[in-house]
C-alpha positions, 0 to 999 in steps of 0.5 A: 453687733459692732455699730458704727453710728457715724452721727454720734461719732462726729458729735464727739469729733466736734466736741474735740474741735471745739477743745483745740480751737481752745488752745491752739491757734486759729489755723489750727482750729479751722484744719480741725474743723475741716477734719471733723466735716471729712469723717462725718459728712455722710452724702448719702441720706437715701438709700437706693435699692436696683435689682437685677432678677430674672425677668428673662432667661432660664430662672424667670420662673423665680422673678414673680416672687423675687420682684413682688417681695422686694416691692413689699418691702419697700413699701413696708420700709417706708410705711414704718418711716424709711431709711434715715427719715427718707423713703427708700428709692426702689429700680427694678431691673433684669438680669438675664442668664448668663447667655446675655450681657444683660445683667453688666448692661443694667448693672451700668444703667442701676449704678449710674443711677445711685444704687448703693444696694444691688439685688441679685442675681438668682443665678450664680453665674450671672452674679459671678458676671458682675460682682466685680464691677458692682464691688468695685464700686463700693455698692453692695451685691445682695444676692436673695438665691446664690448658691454656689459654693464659689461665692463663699470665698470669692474675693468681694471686698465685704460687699457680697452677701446672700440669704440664700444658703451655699450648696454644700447644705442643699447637697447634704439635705439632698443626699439625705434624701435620696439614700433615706428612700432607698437609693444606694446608687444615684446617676447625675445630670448637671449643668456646667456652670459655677452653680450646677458643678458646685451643687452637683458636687456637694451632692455627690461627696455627701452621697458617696460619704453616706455609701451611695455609687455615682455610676454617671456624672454627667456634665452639659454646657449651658445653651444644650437643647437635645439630650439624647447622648446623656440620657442614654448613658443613664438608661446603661448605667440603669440607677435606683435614681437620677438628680438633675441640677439644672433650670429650665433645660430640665423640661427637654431632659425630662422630656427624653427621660421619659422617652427613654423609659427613665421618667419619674413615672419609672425611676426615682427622680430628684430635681434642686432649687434651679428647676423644682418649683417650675417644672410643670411650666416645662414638660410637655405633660405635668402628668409625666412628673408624678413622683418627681421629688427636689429641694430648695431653701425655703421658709416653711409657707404655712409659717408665712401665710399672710406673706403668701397671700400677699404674693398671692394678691400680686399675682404670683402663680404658686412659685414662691420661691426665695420670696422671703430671701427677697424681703429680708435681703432688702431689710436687712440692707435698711436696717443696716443704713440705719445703723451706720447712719449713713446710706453709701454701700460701704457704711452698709455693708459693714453692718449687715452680718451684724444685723443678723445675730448676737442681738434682741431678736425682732422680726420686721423693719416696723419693730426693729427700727426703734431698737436701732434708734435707742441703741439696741444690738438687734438681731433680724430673723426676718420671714426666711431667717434665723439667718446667723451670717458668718463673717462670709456673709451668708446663713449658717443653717438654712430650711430646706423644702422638699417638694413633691409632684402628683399627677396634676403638680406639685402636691403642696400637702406632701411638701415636708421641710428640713433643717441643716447647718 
């Protein structure tokens, strides 16, 4: 892992001071003094963590996990002793959906107040709204559930990362799936933002490459409320089985679906990280889910229980989804401000893919800290990891939930998990 520990380096820049000064004249010297202080001055000491989560809008469901485990590791951060010697400085704050200005207008309010670290968004879109304005400040957007394929390659001058993994693993898991029970032709309903055209997407190139048939692949605009028109192009192409990509308009589509005789009481139905975690918040009747299968990255919870119950004890309400990318994602951002000894966004984000790999694995903030103080490579797996980023800033291989719905809900005894990379 490359560091850059700007304490040991203006050591070594200060001794070279001192040998000019020797030999040179006292104009000299002072000019080298003065460029000794330029290089190693760091004006951040503390580092300041915002967050933009969804507090309101579509993804809400996903805020309680979010919000409650980045609190956690704070905590923990400053129980082990903080960053640089300082407490770590935590401001939460909403993002909204992309229906709202909310996520530029508290993006203002967190970098006027210092944040060098920006948690967030959970939609992709949302981040989509802001990543230039957050970059452009030098600050880092660490993003704990982006998924779009669009942020792999998007021009973020080093500063955007995710421990969440792109989509083009969410849709080969998914459609592995789906032709591993039986399914040879799929219809697809998906939302027509960066994240459900791109998951959508990848869902239908792995599904087709497997020999699997489309036979509808029907986009929505954001905002949609009544469904009727498509789903009855999916009652006429009458498919072994339908994926929804979408968030909380996927309660109104199962709705009709279920109206129309297409549910998932009769029909094999899929649903993603968007909208599986909280689809009994959604329906009319959680009854009507039963069968309903999805995916999602996520940690296996029974590998995390402590964890869980600590979220448990915050009151979050059985959704726990990207909890963990929550955590990691700020310990990660602590430990790489303690590596490069300074706690700007772009001493940072030049540590953070580095963090995660090539080094002496450890686990959390408390048992990592010392190897970063004596000098060790270190390489965090954290809660959700391994994580392995690629020079993209992302995981390379990711776990994948497969949640499954009863009668009553989601059955967590049926929940089985896969790998991909």
């Amino acid at each position: 892992m490359k560091k850059s520990n700007m304490r040991r380096f203006g050591a070594l820049l200060a001794a070279g001071a001192l040998v000019l000064a020797a030999c040179g004249s006292d104009d000299e010297a002072a000019e080298e003094v003065t460029e000794e202080a330029v290089e190693t001055d760091c004006a951040v000491d503390t580092l300041n963590i915002g967050t933009i989560l969804p507090v309101t809008g579509s993804l809400a469901f996903l805020a309680p996990p979010e919000i409650a485990a980045s609190n956690f590791a704070v905590e923990d951060i400053n129980a082990a002793g903080g960053v640089l010697g300082n407490p770590v400085v935590i401001n939460q704050g909403d993002s909204g959906d992309a229906t709202t200005d909310t996520a530029n207008t508290e993006v203002d309010r967190l970098l006027a107040a210092g944040a060098q670290v920006i948690l967030g968004a959970a939609s992709s879109g949302v981040s989509l709204t802001v990543i230039d304005k957050i970059t452009s400040a030098g600050v880092v957007q660490f993003s704990p559930a982006n998924t779009s394929p669009t942020l792999t390659t998007y021009e973020d001058k080093g500063l955007y990362f995710r421990t969440a993994p792109s989509d083009l693993l969410q849709g080969r898991v998914l459609a592995n799936l789906v032709i591993e029970e039986g399914s040879a032709s799929a219809a697809v309903l998906y939302r027509n933002d960066a994240y459900g055209v791109g998951l959508a997407e990848a869902f239908k190139a792995n599904f087709e490459a497997a020999g699997g048939t489309v036979p509808e692949f029907i986009e929505y605009a954001e905002g949609t409320e009544a469904f009727d028109a498509e789903v009855d192009k999916v009652v006429a192409a009458n498919p072994d089985a339908i994926v929804i990509v979408g968030f909380a308009e996927t309660g109104p589509i199962l709705n009709t679906m279920h109206e129309r005789g297409v549910g998932p009481t009769a029909k094999k139905v899929y649903g993603v990280d968007g909208n599986i975690a909280g689809l009994d918040k959604l329906v009319s009747d959680v009854s009507i889910l039963a069968g309903m299968k999805g995916t999602t990255p996520s940690v296996d919870l029974t590998s995390i229980s402590d964890f869980v119950a600590r979220l448990d004890a915050a009151g979050v309400d059985g959704v726990y989804d990207y909890g963990a990318e929550s955590y990691d994602a700020i310990v990660i951002s602590a430990l790489a401000a303690e590596i490069a000894g300074c706690a700007d966004g772009i001493s940072i984000g030049a540590q953070i893919n580095g963090v995660t790999k090539d080094g002496e694995k450890c686990t959390d903030f408390a048992t990592c800290l010392p190897l970063v103080q004596a000098g060790t490579d270190i390489d965090f797996d954290g809660l959700g990891g391994p994580y392995e980023f690629v020079e993209a800033g992302e995981p390379a291989a990711a776990s994948f939930r497969i949640i499954t719905y009863g009668a009553a809900g989601a059955d967590n005894t049926l929940d089985k998990y896969v790998f991909a990379s």
